[in-house]
KELOTI-127201 format. One line per 4 residues: number of its first residue (from 1); their letters; for each residue x, y, z of N, C-alpha, C. Coordinates in nm, 2 decimals, decimal comma. Example, Ala and Ser with C-alpha at 12.3 -4.5 7.8 and 13.67 -1.06 7.14 Angstrom:
1 = as = 1,32:-0,57:0,78:1,23:-0,45:0,78:1,32:-0,33:0,78 ~ 1,28:-0,22:0,71:1,37:-0,11:0,71:1,29:0,00:0,79
REM end
This chain:
1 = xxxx = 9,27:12,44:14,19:9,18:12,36:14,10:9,23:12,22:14,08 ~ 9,13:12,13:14,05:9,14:11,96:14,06:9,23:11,99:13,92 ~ 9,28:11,83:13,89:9,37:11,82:13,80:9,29:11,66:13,74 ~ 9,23:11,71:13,62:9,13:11,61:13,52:9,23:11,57:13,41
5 = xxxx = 9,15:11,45:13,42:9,16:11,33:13,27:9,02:11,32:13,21 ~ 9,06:11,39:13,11:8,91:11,36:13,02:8,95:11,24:12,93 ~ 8,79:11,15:12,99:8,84:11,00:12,90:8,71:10,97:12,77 ~ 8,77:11,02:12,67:8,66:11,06:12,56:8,65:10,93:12,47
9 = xxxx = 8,51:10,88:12,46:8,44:10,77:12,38:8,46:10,66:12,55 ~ 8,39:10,68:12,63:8,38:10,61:12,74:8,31:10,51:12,74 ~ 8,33:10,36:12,76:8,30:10,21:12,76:8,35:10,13:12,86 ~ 8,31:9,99:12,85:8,34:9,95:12,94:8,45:9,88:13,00
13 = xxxx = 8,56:9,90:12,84:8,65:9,84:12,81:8,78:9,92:12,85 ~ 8,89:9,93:12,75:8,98:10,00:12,77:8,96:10,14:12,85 ~ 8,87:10,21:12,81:8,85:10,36:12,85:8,80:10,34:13,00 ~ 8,72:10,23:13,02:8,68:10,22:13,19:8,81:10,19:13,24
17 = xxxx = 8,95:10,09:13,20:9,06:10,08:13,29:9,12:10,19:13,28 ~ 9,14:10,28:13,17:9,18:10,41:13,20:9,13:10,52:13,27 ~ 9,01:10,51:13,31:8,99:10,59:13,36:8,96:10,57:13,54 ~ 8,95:10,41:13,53:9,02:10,39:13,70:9,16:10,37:13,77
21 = xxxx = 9,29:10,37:13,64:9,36:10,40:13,62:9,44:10,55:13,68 ~ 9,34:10,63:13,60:9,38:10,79:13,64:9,33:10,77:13,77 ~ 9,18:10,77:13,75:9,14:10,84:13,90:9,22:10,76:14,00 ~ 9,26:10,68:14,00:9,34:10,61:14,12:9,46:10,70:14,18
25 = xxxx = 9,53:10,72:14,06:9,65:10,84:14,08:9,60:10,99:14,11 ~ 9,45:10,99:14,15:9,45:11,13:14,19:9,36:11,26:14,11 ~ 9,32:11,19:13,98:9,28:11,27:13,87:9,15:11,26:13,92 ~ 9,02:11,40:13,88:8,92:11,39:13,86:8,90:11,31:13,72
29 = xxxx = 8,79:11,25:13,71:8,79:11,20:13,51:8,65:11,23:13,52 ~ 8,64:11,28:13,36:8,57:11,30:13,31:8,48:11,23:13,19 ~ 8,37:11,16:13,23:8,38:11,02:13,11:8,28:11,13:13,02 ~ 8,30:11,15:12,90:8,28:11,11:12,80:8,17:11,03:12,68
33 = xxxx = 8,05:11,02:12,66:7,93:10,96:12,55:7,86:10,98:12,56 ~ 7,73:10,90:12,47:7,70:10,97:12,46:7,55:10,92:12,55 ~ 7,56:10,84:12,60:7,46:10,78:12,69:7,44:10,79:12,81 ~ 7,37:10,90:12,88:7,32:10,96:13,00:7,33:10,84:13,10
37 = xxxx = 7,21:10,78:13,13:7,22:10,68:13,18:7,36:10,59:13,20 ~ 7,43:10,54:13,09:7,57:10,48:13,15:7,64:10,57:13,22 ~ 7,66:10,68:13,18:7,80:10,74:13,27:7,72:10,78:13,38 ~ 7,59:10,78:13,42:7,55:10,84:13,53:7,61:10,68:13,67
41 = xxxx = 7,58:10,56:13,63:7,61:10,43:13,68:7,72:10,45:13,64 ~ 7,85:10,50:13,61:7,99:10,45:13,64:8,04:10,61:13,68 ~ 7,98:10,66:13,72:8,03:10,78:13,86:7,99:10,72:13,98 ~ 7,85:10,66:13,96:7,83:10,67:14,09:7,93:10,52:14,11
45 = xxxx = 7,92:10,41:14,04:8,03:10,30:14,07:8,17:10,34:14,11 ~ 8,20:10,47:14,03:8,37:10,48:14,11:8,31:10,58:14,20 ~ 8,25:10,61:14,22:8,24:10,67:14,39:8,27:10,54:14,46 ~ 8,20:10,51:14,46:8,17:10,37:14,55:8,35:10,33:14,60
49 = xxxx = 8,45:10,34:14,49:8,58:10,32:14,54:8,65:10,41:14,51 ~ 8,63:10,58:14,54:8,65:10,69:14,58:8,78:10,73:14,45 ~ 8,72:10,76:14,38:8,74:10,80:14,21:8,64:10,88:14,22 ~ 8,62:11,03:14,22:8,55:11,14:14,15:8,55:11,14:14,01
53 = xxxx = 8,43:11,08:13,96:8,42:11,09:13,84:8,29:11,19:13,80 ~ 8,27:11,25:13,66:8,19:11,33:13,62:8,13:11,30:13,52 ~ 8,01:11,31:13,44:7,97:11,23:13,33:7,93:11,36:13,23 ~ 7,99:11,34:13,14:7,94:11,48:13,03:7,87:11,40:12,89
57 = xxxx = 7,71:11,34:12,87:7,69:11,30:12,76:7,69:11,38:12,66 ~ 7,79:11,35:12,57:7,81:11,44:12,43:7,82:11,32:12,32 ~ 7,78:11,37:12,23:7,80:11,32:12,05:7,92:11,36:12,00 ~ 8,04:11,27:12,00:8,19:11,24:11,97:8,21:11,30:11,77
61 = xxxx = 8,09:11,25:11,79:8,06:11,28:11,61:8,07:11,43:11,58 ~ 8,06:11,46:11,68:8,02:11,60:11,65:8,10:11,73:11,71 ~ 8,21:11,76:11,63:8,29:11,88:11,69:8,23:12,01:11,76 ~ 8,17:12,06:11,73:8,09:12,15:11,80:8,08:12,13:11,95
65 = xxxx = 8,00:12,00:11,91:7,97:12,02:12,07:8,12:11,89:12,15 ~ 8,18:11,87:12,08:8,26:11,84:12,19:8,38:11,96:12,21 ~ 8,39:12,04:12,13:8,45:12,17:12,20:8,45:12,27:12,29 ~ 8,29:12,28:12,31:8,18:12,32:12,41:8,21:12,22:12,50
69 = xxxx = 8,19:12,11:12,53:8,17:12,02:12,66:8,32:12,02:12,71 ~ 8,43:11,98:12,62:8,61:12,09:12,66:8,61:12,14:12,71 ~ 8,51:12,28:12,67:8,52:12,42:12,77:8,47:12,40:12,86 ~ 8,39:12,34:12,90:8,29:12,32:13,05:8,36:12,25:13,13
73 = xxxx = 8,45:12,13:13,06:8,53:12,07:13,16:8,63:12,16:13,21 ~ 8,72:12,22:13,12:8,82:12,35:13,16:8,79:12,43:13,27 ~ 8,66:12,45:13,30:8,60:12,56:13,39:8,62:12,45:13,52 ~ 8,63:12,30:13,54:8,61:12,31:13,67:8,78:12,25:13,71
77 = xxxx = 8,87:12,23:13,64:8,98:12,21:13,67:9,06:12,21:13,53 ~ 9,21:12,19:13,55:9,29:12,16:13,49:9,29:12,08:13,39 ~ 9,29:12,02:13,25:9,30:11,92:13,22:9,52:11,85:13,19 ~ 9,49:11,76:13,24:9,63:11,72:13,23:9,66:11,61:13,13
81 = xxxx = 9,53:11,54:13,14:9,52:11,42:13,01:9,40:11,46:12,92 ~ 9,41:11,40:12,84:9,32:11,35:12,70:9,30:11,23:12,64 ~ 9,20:11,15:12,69:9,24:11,00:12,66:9,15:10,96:12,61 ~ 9,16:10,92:12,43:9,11:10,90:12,31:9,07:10,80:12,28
85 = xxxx = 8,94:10,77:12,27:8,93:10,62:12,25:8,75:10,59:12,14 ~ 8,70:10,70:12,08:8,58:10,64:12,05:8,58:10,61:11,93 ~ 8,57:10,49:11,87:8,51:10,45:11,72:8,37:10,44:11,71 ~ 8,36:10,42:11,59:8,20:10,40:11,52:8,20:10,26:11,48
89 = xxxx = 8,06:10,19:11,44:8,06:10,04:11,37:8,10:10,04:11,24 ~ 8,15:9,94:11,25:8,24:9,89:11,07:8,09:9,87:10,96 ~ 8,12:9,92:10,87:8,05:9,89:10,74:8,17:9,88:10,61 ~ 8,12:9,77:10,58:8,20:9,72:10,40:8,19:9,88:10,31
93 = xxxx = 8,28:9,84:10,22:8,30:9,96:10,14:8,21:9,98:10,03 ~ 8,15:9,86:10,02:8,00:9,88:9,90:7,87:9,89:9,98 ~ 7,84:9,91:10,12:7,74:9,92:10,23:7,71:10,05:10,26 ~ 7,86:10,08:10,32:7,89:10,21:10,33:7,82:10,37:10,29
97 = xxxx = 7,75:10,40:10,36:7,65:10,52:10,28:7,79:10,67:10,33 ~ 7,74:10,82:10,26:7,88:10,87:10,32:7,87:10,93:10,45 ~ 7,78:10,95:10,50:7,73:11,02:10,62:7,73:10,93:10,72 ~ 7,73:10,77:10,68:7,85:10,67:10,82:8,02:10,71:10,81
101 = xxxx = 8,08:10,71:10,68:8,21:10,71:10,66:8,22:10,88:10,74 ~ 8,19:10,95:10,72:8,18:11,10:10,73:8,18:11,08:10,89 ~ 8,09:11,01:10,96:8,09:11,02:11,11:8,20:10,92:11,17 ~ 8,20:10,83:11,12:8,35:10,74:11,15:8,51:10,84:11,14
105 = xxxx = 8,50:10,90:11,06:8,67:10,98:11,05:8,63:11,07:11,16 ~ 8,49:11,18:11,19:8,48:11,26:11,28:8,49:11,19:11,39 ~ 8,44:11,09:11,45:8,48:11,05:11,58:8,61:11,03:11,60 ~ 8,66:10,95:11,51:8,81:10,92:11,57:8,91:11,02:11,56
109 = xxxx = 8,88:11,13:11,44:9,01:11,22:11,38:8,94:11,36:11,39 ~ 8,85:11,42:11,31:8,81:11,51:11,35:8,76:11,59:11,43 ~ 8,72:11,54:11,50:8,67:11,56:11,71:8,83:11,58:11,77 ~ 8,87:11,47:11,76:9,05:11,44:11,81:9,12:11,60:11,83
113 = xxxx = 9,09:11,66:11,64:9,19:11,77:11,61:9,09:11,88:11,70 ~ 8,99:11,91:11,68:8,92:12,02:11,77:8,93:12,00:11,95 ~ 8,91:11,85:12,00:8,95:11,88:12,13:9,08:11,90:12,17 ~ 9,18:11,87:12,08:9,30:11,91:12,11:9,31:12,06:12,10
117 = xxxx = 9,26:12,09:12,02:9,31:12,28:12,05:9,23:12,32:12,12 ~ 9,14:12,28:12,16:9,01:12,35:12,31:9,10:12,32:12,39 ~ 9,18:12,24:12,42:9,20:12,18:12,55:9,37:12,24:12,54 ~ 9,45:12,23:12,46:9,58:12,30:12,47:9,64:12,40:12,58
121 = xxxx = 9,58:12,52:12,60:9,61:12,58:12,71:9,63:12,50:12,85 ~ 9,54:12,43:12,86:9,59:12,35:12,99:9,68:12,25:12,98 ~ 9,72:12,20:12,85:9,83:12,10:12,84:9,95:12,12:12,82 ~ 9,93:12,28:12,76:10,09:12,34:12,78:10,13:12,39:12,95
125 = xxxx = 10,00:12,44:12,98:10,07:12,46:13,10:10,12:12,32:13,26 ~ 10,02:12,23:13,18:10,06:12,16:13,28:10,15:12,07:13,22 ~ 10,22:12,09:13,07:10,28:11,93:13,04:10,22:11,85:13,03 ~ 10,13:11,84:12,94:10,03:11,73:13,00:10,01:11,64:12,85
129 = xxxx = 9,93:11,52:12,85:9,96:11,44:12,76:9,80:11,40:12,67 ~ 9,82:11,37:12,55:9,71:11,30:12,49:9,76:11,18:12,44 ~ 9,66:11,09:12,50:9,67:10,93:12,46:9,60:10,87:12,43 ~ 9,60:10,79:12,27:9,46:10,79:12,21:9,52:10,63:12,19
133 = xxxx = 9,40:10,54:12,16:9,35:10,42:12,13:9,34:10,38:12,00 ~ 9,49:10,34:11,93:9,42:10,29:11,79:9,40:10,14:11,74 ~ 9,42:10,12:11,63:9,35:9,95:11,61:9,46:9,94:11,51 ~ 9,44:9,79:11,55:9,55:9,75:11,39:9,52:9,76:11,25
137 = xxxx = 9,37:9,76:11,24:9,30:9,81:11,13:9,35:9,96:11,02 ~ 9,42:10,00:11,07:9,52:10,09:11,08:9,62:10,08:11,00 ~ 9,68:10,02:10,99:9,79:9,97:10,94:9,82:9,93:10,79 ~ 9,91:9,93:10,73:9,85:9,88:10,55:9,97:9,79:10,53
141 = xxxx = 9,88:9,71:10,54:9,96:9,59:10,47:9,88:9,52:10,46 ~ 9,90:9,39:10,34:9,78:9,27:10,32:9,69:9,21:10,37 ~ 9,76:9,20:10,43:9,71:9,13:10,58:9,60:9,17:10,64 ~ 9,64:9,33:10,68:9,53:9,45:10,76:9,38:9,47:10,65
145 = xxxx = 9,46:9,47:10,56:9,35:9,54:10,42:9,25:9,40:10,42 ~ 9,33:9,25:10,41:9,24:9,15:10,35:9,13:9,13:10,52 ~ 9,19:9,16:10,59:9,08:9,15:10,71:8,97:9,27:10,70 ~ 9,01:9,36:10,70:8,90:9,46:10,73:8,82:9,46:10,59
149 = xxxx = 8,84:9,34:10,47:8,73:9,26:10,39:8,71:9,19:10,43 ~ 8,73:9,13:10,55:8,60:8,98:10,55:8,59:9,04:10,65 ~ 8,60:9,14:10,71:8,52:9,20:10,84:8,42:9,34:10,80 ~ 8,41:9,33:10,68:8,31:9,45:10,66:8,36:9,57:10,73
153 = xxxx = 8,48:9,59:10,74:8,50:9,74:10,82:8,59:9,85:10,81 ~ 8,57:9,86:10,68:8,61:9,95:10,59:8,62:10,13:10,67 ~ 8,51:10,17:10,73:8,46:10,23:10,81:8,55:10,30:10,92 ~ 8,59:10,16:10,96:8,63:10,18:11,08:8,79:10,16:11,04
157 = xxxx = 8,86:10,09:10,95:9,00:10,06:10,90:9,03:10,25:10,86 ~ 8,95:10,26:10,79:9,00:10,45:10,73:8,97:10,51:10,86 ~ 8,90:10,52:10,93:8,92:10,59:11,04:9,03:10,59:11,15 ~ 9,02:10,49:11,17:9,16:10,46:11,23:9,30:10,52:11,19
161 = xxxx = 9,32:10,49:11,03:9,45:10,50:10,97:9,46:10,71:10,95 ~ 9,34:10,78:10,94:9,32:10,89:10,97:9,37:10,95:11,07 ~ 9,32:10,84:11,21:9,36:10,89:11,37:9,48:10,88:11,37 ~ 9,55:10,77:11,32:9,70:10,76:11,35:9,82:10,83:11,28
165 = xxxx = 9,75:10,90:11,17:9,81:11,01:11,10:9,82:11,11:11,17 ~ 9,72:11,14:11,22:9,67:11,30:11,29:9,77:11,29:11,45 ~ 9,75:11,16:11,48:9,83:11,15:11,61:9,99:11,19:11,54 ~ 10,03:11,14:11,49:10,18:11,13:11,44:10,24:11,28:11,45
169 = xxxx = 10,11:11,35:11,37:10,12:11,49:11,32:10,13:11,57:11,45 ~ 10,03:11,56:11,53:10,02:11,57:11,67:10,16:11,56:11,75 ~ 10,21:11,49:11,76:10,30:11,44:11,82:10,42:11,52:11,82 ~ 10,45:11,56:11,69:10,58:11,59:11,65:10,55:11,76:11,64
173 = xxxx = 10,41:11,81:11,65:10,35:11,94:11,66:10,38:12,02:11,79 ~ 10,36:11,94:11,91:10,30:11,97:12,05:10,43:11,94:12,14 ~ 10,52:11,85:12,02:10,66:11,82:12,13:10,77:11,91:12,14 ~ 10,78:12,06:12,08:10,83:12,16:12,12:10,79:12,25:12,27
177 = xxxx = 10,61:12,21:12,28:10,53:12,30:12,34:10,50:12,22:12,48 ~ 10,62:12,06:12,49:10,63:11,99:12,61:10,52:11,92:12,63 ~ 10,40:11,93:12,52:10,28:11,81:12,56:10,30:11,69:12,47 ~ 10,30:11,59:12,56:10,30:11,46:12,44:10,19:11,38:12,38
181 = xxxx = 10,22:11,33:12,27:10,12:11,26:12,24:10,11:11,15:12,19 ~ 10,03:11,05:12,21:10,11:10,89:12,16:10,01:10,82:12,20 ~ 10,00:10,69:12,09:9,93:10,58:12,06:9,95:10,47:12,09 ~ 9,82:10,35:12,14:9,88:10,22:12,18:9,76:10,16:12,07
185 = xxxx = 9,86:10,09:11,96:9,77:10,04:11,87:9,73:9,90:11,90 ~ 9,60:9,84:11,94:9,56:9,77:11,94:9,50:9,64:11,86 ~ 9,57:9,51:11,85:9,64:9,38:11,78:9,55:9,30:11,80 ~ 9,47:9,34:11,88:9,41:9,20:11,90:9,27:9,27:11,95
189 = xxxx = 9,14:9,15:12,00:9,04:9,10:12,09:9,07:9,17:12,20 ~ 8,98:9,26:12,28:8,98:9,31:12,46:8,92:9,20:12,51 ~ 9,02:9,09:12,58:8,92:9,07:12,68:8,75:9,11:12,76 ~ 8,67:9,05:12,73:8,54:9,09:12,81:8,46:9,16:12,75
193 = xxxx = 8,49:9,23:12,63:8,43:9,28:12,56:8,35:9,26:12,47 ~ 8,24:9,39:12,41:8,08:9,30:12,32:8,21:9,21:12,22 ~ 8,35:9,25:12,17:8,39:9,17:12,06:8,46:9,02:12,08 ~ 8,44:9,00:12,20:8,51:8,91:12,27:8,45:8,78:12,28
197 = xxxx = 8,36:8,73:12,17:8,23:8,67:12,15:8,28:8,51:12,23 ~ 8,37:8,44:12,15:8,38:8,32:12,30:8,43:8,32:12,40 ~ 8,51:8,46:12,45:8,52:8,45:12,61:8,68:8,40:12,61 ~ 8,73:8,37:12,44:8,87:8,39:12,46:8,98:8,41:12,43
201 = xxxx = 8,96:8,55:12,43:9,06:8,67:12,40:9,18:8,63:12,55 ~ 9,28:8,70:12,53:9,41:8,67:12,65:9,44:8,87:12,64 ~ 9,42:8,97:12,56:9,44:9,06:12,60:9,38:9,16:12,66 ~ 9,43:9,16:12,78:9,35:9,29:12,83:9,33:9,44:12,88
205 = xxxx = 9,28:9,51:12,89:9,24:9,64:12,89:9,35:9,70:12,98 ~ 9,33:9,66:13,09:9,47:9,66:13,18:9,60:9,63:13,15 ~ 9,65:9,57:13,05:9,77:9,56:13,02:9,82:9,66:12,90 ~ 9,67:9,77:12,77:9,68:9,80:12,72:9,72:9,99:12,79
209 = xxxx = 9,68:9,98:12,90:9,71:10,08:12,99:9,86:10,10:13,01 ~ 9,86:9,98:13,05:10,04:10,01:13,12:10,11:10,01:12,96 ~ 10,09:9,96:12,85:10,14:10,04:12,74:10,15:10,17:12,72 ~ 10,03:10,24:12,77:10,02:10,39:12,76:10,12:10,44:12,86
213 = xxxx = 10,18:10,33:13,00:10,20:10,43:13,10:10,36:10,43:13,05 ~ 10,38:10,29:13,02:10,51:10,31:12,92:10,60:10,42:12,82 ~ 10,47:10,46:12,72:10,47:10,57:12,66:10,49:10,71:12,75 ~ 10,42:10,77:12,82:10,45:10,84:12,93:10,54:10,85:13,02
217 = xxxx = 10,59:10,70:13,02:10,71:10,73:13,12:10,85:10,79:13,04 ~ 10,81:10,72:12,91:10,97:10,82:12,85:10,94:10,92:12,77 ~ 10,80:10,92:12,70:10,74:11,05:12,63:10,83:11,08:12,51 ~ 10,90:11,00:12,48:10,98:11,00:12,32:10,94:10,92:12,19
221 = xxxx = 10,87:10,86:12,23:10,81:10,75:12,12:10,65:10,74:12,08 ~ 10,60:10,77:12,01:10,43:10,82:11,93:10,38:10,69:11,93 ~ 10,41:10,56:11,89:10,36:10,43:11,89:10,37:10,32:11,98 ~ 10,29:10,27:12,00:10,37:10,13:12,09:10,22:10,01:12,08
225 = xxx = 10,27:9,89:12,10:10,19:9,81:12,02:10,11:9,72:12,16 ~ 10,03:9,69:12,11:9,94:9,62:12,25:9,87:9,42:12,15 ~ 9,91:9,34:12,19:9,83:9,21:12,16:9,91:9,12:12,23
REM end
C-alpha cells in the first residue's frame, strides 16, 4: 500500500507547498476542503508534475465527517503524515455570534483531536508524524492580544491558542507511542496570499515548510517559529 500525507484545510498557501513538498518525496496526498472544484484543479495540476494527489471535499468544521473521510483515506494507503492547517475568518469579540466561535475552535482544535485518533493506527505503526500550522495570534502577550483588537479576530486568536494547547498535549501524549507532533507558529504575512494585500510580505510558504522539516528531522521539539 501507498504511503499518504493527508494535507487538511487545503489552499493555496502553506498547505499547497506542503503538499508538493510531500508528494515530491514520494507520498500520495490527500488535499483536504471543502471546495470540489479547487481540489479537483490541483490534482490534476500536480499530476501534471507527477505528484498523485487525491481530492476529498469535506467540512473541517465538522468532526463527523472528517473522521469518516480519515477512514476512507486509511482504506487506500498508509497514512504517515497529518498536516494541519485550516482556520476560519476572524470576527471581533462583540461581532462574534457563538456558532462562528464554536466552528472556529472546531476547525482548528476539535476536528485536530478526532482526526488524530481516526488516523493513529497508522501513525503508530509507521512512526509517523502530525504537523499542524499555527499563528502568532496564539500567543498571550500584549502585543498578540492588542492586535487581534484592531484586527477583529478574536475568532481566530482563541482558536489558535486552543490548537496549540491540544498540539502541546498531543505531543507529549503520542511521544511514548513514537509519533510526533509539532507546530510551526506563524509570525508574520505568507507571501502571495489573499492576506498579502501589497505584494510585500518577505515570508514564505516554502521556507515555513523547511521549519516543519526541521522539526522532523530531530522530532524533540513541539514548537518552532516561522517570520
Amino acid at each position: 500500500m501507498s504511503k499518504i500525507a493527508i494535507i487538511a484545510g487545503y489552499g493555496t498557501g502553506i498547505s499547497h507547498a506542503a503538499a508538493s513538498h510531500f508528494g515530491k518525496k514520494g507520498y500520495q496526498v490527500a488535499l483536504l476542503s471543502r471546495t470540489k472544484a479547487k481540489l479537483d484543479s490541483s490534482v490534476a495540476e500536480f499530476s501534471k508534475h507527477g505528484v498523485k494527489a487525491l481530492a476529498f471535499p469535506v467540512d473541517l468544521s465538522k468532526p463527523d465527517l472528517v473522521k469518516k473521510t480519515v477512514d476512507d483515506i486509511r482504506k487506500i494507503g498508509t497514512v504517515e503524515i497529518l498536516f494541519w492547517n485550516p482556520y476560519g475568518p476572524p470576527k471581533g469579540a462583540l461581532d462574534l455570534t457563538a456558532a462562528e466561535l464554536d466552528d472556529a475552535v472546531r476547525l482548528t482544535t476539535t476536528s485536530l483531536a478526532i482526526a488524530t485518533q481516526a488516523v493513529l493506527p497508522d501513525l503508530e505503526k509507521s512512526k509517523g508524524s502530525i504537523l499542524v500550522t499555527g499563528g502568532g495570534l496564539s500567543l498571550e502577550n500584549d502585543n498578540v492580544v492588542n492586535l487581534a483588537v484592531a484586527w477583529n479576530a478574536t475568532t481566530l486568536a482563541v482558536a489558535k491558542a486552543s490548537q496549540r494547547k491540544l498540539v502541546h498535549i498531543l505531543h507529549e501524549t503520542l511521544k511514548p507511542k513514537g509519533v510526533f507532533v509539532g507546530e510551526v507558529t506563524v509570525m508574520g504575512i505568507v507571501k502571495g496570499t489573499a492576506f498579502d494585500h501589497d505584494g510585500k510580505s518577505t515570508l514564505t510558504a516554502e521556507s515555513i515548510i523547511a521549519k516543519f522539516e526541521e522539526l522532523l528531522a530531530k522530532r524533540d521539539q513541539v514548537f518552532a517559529t516561522a517570520q
